[in-house]
C-alpha distance (Angstrom), angle and dihedral (degrees) to the residues before:
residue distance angle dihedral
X1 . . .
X2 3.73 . .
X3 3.27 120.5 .
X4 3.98 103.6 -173.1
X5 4.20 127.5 -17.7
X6 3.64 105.6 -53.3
X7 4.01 105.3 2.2
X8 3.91 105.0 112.7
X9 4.32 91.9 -156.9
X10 3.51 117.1 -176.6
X11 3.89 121.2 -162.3
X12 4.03 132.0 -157.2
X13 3.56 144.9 133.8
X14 3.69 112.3 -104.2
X15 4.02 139.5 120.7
X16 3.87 118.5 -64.2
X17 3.84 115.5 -88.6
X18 3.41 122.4 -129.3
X19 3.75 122.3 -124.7
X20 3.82 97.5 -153.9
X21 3.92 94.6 72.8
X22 4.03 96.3 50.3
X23 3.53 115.9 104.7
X24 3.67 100.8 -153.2
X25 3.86 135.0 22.4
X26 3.52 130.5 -162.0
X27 3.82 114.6 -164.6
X28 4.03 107.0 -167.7
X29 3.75 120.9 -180.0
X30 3.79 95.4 -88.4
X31 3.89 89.3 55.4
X32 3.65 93.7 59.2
X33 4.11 91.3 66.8
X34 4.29 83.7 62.1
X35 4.25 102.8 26.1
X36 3.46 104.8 37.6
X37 3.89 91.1 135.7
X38 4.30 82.8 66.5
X39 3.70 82.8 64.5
X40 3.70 103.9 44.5
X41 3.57 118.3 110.7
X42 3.85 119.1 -168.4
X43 3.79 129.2 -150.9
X44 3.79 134.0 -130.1
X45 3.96 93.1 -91.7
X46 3.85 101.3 38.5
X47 3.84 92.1 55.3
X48 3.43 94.1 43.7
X49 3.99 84.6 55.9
X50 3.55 94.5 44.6
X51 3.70 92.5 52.1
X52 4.00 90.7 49.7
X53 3.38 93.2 39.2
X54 4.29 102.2 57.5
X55 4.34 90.2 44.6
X56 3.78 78.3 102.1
X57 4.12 86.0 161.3
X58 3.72 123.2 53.1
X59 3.91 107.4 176.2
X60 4.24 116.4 91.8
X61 3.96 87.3 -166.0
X62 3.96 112.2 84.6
X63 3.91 83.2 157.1
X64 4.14 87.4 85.9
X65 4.23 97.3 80.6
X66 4.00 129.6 -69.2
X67 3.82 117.9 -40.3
X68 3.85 94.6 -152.4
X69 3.84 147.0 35.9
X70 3.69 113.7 -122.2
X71 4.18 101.0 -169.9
X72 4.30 101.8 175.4
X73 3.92 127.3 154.3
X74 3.98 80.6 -143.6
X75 3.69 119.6 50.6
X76 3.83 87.9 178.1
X77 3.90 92.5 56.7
X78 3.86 91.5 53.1
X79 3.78 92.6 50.3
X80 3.49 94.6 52.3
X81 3.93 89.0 44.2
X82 3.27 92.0 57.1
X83 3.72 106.1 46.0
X84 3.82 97.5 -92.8
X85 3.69 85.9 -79.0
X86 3.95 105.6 179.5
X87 4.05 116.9 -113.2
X88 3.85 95.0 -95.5
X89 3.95 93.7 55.0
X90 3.81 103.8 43.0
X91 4.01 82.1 85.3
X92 4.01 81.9 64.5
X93 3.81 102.2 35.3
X94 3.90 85.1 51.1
X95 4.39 91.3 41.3
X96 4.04 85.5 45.5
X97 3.91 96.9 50.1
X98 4.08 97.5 44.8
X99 3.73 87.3 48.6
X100 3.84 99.9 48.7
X101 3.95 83.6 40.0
X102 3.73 92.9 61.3
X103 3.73 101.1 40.1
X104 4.67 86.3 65.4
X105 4.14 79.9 37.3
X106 4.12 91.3 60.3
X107 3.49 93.5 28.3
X108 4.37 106.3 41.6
X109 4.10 94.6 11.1
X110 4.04 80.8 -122.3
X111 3.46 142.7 50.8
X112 3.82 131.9 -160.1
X113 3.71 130.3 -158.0
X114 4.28 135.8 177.4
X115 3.53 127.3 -148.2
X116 3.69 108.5 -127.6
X117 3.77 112.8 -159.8
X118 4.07 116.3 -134.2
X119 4.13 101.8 -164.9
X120 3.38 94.1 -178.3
X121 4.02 102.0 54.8
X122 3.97 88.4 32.1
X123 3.52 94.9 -124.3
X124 3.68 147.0 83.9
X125 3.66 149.1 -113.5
X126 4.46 121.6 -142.8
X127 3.87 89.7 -159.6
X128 4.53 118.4 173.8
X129 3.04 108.5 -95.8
X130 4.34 95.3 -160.3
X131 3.82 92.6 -90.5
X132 3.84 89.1 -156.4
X133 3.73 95.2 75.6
X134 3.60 96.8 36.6
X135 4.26 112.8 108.1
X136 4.00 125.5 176.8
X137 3.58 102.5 -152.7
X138 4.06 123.0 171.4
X139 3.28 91.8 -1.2
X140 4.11 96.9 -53.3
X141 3.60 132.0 104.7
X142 4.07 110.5 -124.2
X143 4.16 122.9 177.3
X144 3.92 107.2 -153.7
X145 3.89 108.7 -142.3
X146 3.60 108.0 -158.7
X147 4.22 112.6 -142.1
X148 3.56 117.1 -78.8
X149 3.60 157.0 178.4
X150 4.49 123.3 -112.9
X151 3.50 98.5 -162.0
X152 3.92 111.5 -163.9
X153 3.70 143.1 -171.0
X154 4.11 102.0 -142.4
X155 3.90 94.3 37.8
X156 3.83 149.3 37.3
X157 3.97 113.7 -81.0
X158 3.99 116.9 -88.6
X159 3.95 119.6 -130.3
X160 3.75 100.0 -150.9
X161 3.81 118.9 -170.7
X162 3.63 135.4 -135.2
X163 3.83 120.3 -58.7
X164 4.12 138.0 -162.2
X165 3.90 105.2 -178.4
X166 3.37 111.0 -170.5
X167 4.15 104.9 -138.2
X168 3.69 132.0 -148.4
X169 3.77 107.9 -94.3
X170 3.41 94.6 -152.4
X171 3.80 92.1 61.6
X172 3.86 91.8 50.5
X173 3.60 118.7 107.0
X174 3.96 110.9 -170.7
X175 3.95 128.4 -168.8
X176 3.96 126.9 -166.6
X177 3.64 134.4 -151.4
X178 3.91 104.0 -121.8
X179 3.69 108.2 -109.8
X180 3.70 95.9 -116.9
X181 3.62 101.1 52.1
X182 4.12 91.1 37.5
X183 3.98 81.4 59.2
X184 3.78 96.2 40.5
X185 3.92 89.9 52.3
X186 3.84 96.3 44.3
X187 3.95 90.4 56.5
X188 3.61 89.6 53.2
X189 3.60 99.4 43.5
X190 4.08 94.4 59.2
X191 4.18 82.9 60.1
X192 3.66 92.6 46.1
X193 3.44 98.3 51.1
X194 3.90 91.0 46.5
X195 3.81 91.7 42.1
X196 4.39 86.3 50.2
X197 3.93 84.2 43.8
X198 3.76 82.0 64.3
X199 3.26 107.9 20.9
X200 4.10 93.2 115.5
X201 3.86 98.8 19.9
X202 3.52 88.2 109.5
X203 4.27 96.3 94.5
X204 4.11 83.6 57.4
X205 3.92 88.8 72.3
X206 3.80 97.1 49.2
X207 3.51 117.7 102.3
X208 4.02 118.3 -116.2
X209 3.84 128.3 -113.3
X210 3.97 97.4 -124.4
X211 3.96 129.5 174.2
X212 4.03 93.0 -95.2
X213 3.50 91.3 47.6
X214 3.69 122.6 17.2
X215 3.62 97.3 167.0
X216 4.20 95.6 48.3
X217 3.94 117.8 177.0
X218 3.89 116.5 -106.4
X219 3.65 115.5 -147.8
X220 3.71 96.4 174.8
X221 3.60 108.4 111.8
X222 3.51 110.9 -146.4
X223 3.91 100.4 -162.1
X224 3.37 98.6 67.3
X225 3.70 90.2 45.8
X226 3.48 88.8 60.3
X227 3.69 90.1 44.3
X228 3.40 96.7 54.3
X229 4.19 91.5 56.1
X230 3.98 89.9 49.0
X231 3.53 96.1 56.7
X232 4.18 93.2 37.4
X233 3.61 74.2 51.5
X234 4.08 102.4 49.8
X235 3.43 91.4 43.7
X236 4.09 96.6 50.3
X237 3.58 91.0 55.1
X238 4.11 106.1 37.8
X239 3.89 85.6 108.8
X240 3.41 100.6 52.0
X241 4.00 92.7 42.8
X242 4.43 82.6 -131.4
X243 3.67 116.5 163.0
X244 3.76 99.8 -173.5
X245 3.77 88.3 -129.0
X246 3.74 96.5 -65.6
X247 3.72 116.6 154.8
X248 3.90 109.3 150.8
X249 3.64 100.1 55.9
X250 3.78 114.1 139.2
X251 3.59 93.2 -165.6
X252 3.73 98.5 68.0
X253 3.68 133.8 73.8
X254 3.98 127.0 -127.9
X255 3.59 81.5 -124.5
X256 4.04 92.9 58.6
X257 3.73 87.0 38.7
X258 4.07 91.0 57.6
X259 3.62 96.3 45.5
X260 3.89 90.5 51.8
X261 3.50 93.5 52.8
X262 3.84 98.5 51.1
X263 3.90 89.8 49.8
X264 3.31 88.2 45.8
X265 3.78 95.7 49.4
X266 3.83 94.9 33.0
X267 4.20 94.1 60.3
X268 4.09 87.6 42.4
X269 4.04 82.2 57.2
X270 3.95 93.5 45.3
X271 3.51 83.9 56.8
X272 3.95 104.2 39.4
X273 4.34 77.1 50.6
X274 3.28 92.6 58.7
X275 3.78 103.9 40.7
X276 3.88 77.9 58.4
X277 3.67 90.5 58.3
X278 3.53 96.5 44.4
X279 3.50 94.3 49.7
X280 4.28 94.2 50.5
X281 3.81 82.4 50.5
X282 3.85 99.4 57.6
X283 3.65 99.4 28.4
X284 3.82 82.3 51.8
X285 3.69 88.5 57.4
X286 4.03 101.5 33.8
X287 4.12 78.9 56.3
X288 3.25 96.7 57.5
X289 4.21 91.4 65.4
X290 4.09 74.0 69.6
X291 3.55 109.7 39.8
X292 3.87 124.5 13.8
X293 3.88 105.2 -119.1
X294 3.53 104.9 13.9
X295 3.63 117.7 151.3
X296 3.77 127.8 173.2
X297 4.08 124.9 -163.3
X298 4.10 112.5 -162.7
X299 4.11 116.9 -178.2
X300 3.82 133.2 147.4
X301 3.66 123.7 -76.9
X302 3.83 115.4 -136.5
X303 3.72 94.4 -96.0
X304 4.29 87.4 85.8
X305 3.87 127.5 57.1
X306 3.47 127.5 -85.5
X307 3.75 147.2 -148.3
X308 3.75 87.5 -125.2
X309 3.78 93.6 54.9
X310 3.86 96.7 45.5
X311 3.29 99.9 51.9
X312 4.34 88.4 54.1
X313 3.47 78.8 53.6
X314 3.74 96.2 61.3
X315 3.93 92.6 39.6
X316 3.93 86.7 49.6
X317 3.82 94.6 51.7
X318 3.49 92.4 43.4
X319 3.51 89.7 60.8
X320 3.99 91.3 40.5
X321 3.89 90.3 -120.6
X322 4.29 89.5 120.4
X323 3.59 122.9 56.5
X324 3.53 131.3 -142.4
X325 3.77 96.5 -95.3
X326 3.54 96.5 63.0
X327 4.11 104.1 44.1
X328 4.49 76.8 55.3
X329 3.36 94.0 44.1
X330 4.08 98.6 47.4
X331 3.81 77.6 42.9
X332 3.91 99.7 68.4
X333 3.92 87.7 33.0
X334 4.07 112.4 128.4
């Protein structure tokens, strides 16, 4: 069918298509209303965030006891739901998932996965599904596949055009950024992006050696330039508690230092928490295509950090009862 003057768009009911195996992509005007993540370029400081942000788990030793509570009415359900995976590595399935979750959360604000169904090995695989061209629309679930090229080794190239397939709803898994944090991050992205805008503008204000005076007078003082972008970029990121991987600064206090890191750790929690949630909700309802009823509950066993803990933490230091060692310490914990 045609969708508007010159967009060829064809439209079927079939599994999502994933991006990473297409040779060729090309992103016309139209396509930027659905993929806008294929256009989105990220600065110095915002990746640098996002990177920090989604290590939701610190710890290298899963040797220590269970990192998560896996409460089901059908044990068979959850195995199946989560590839099979034997009772030692459910701990890493589950670690894996929440972390890969919250890297399209920071990055997209939402993240979309399917269910595909393996009859042979009776179980199934949640695989992303590139959340940014993923739409529900009247109640259905489309992906928009802009046109592109399959370039092959033992034939000629194939022009493919434009695609919306409509998915199976019941096969769609879909995760939200919590409102809060989605709000926090946008706030401190408009700085970031300014601050990388700027970030090595600096050269454009020094004077240039020219044949009437090669040795010209610069009045440009750097150090308050410099200034300026540290406390743009203090005051971008007191919400999130981020400090952009600076360690050696002799302008901040240990004191500062530990109350950035447990705001910084505490909202990565909030959000690990609630990817948890998320995930009991929709596996609870993906399991019920499989067994009428089934419900599955998955939260954090004592061996990681909590919320709770943290914010003792901050009353503690406040009250200089904690030293330094321990806020770090409970920082890098799990």
């Amino acid at each position: 069918m045609k969708a508007t003057k010159g967009y060829s768009v064809k439209i079927f009911r079939a599994a999502p298509l994933n991006w990473h195996y297409i040779s060729e992509i090309h992103i016309g005007l139209i396509d930027g209303i659905f993929c806008k993540h294929l256009r989105k370029k990220l600065g110095f400081h915002r990746q640098m965030f996002d990177d920090d942000f989604a290590r939701l788990f610190r710890s290298n030793n899963r040797r220590s006891g269970s990192l998560f509570n896996i409460k089901s009415n059908d044990e068979a359900v959850v195995q199946k739901l989560l590839g099979n995976a034997e009772t030692h590595s459910k701990d890493e399935k589950i670690r894996e998932l929440v972390e890969e979750i919250a890297q399209l959360l920071i990055w997209l604000g939402r993240a979309y996965y399917f269910v595909y169904d393996n009859t042979e090995q009776e179980k199934v695989h949640l695989t992303s599904i590139n959340s940014g061209g993923v739409a529900r629309i009247f109640g259905k679930h489309i992906q928009w596949v802009p046109k592109r090229t399959e370039k092959r080794w033992d034939q000629d190239d194939e022009e493919l055009s434009r695609e919306i397939r409509i998915l199976d709803g019941a096969k769609v898994i879909r995760f939200d950024m919590p409102r809060s944090i989605k709000s926090m991050l946008s706030a401190q992205n408009k700085t970031l992006a300014l601050i990388d805008k700027y970030h090595f503008k600096a050269t454009d204000f020094q004077s240039h050696a020219t044949h009437e005076n090669p040795t010209p007078t610069n009045h440009f003082d750097f150090g308050v330039w410099n200034d300026t972008q540290e406390t743009a970029f203090y005051r971008a990121t007191i919400s999130t508690g981020w400090n952009g991987r600076k360690y050696d600064s002799l302008k901040r206090s240990d004191f500062f230092d530990c109350h950035r890191l447990i705001r910084f750790r505490r909202n990565q929690l909030l959000l690990r928490d609630d990817i948890l949630n998320q995930l009991s909700v929709e596996l609870s309802r993906i399991g019920k295509g499989y067994t009428a009823g089934f419900s599955v509950e998955i939260s954090g066993t004592e061996k990681l950090p909590s919320v709770a803990h943290l914010d003792e933490l901050a009353v503690r230091l406040d009250r200089e009862q904690v030293g330094f060692n321990e806020v770090i310490d409970y920082f890098y914990k799990g």
